[in-house]
C-alpha positions as CSV (number, residue, x, y, z in Angstrom):
1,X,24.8,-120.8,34.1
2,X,24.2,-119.8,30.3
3,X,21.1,-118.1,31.1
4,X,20.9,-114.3,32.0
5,X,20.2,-113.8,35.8
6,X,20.0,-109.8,36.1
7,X,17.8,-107.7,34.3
8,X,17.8,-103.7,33.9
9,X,14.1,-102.2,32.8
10,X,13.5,-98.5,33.3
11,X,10.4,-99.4,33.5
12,X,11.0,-102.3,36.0
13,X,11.8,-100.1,39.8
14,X,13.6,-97.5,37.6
15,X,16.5,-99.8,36.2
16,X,17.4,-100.8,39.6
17,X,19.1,-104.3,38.4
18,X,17.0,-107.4,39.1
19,X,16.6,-111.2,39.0
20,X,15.6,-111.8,35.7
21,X,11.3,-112.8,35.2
22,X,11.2,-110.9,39.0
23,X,11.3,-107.4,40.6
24,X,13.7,-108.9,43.6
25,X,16.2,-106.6,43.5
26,X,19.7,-108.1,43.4
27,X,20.8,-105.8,46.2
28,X,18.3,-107.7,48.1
29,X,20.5,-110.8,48.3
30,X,23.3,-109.2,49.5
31,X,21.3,-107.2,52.4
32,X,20.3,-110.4,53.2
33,X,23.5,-112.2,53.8
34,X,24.8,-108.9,55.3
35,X,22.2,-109.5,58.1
36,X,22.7,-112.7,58.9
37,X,20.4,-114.5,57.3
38,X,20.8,-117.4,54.8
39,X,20.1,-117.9,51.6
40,X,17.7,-120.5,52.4
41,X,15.7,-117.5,53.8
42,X,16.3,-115.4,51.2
43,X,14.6,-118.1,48.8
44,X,11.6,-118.2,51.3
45,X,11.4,-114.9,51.4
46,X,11.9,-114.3,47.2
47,X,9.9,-117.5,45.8
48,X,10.2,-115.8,42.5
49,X,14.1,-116.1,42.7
50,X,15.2,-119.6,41.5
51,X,18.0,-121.2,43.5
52,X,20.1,-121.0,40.5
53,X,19.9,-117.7,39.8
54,X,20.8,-116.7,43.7
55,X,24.3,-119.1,43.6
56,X,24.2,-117.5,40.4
57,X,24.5,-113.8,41.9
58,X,27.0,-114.7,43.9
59,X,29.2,-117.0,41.5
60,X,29.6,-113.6,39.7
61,X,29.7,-111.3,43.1
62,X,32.9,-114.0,43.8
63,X,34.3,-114.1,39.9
64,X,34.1,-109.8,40.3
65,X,36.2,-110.0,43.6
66,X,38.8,-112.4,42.7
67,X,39.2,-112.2,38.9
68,X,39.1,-116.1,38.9
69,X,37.0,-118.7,38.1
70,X,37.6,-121.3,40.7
71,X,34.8,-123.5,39.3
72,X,37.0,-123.8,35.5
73,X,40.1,-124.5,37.7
């Protein structure tokens, strides 16, 4: 994904980071998955989030983690 996915405004919820074009906050995603619930419901929840940007999110969440890009492999 080329395009920018998170976004910091202070004027969008303080600079809390968000999905770009949204104010879903990333943490959101994570809370989410924390709970239980999928992404699918997440998306449902968050129409303003593309799917792309949410596999996004995490692509980078995993590349942070692991320091690898499994994907270029």
């Amino acid at each position: 994904m080329n395009k920018p996915i998170v976004s910091r405004d202070p004027e969008i919820l303080g600079g809390t980071p968000v999905f770009v074009g949204t104010r879903v906050p990333v943490k959101a995603i994570f809370d989410y998955l924390e709970n239980g619930d999928s992404l699918n419901e997440f998306l449902d929840d968050f129409p303003g989030v593309t799917r792309d940007q949410a596999v996004g999110i995490l692509e980078l969440a995993r590349l942070f983690v692991t320091g690898t890009d499994e994907a270029a492999a």
